[in-house]
C-alpha positions in Angstrom: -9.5 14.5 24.0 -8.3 16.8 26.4 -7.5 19.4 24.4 -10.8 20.0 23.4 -12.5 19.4 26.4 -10.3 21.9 28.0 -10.8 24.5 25.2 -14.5 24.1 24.8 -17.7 24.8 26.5 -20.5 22.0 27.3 -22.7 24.5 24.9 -20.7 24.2 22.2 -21.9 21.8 19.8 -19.2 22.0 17.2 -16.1 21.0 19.7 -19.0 18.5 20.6 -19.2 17.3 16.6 -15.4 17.2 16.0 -14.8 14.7 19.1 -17.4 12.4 17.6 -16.0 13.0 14.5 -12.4 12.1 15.9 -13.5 9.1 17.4 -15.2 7.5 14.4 -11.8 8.2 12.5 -10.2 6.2 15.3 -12.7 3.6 15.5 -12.7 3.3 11.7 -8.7 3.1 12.0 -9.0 0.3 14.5 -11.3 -1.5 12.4 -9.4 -1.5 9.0 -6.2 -2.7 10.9 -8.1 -5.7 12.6 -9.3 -6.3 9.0 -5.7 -6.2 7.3 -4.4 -8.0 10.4 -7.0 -10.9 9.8 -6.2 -10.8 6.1 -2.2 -11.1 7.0 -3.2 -13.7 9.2 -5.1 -15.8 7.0 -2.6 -16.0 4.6 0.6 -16.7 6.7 -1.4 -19.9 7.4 -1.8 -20.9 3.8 0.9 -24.2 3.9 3.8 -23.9 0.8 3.0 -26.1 -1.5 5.0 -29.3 -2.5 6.2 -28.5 -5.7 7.9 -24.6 -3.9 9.5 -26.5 -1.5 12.3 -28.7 -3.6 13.0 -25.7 -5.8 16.4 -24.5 -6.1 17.7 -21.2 -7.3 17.9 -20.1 -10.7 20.2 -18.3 -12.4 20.3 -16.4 -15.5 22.5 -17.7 -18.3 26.0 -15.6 -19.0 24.7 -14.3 -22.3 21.6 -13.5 -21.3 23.0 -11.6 -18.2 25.6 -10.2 -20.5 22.9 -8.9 -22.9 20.9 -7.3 -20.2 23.7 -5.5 -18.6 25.3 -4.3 -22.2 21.4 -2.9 -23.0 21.0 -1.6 -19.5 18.2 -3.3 -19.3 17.5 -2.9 -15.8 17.3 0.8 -16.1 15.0 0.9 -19.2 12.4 -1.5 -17.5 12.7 0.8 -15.0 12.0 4.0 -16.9 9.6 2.3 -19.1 7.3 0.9 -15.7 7.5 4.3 -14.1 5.9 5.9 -17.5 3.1 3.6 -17.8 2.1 4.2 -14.3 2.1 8.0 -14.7 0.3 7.5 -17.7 -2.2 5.7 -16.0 -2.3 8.4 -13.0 -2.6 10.6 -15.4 -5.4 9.4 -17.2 -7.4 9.4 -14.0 -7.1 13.0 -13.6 -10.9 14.1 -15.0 -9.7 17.5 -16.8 -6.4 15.7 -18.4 -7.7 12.2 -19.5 
């Protein structure tokens, strides 16, 4: 705020119009993080349930684990996820998709 008070006249309407327009960013900032913190809020107080509570880890079998290391299988789910999501940003390009 004080640059542009210092660099501006009180004529000037635009320096005028960009600290309004500065502040609304900021208030509108402030705003969506009291929303999101509401949101976090609201459900860090939703209890566990029941059921969650007595659950114990799982494990993969040693085949199955076997397989998916043999395959590579975490590095083709990778590949294949990362392609379907540029596919999809790429679809919402107007001139491409």
């Amino acid at each position: 705020m004080s640059e542009i008070n210092s660099n501006c006249s009180w004529y000037d309407i635009s320096c005028s119009l960009e600290w309004i327009s500065i502040e609304l960013q900021g208030l509108a900032l402030d705003t969506w993080d009291s929303i999101l913190s509401g949101c976090a809020g609201l459900f860090e107080s939703i209890p566990v349930p029941d059921f969650m509570t007595n659950l114990g880890t799982h494990t993969l079998p040693s085949g199955v684990s076997w397989a998916a290391s043999a395959f590579q299988l975490d590095i083709g789910l990778g590949i294949i996820v990362s392609a379907y999501v540029a596919r999809f940003i790429l679809r919402r390009i107007p001139i491409i998709g």
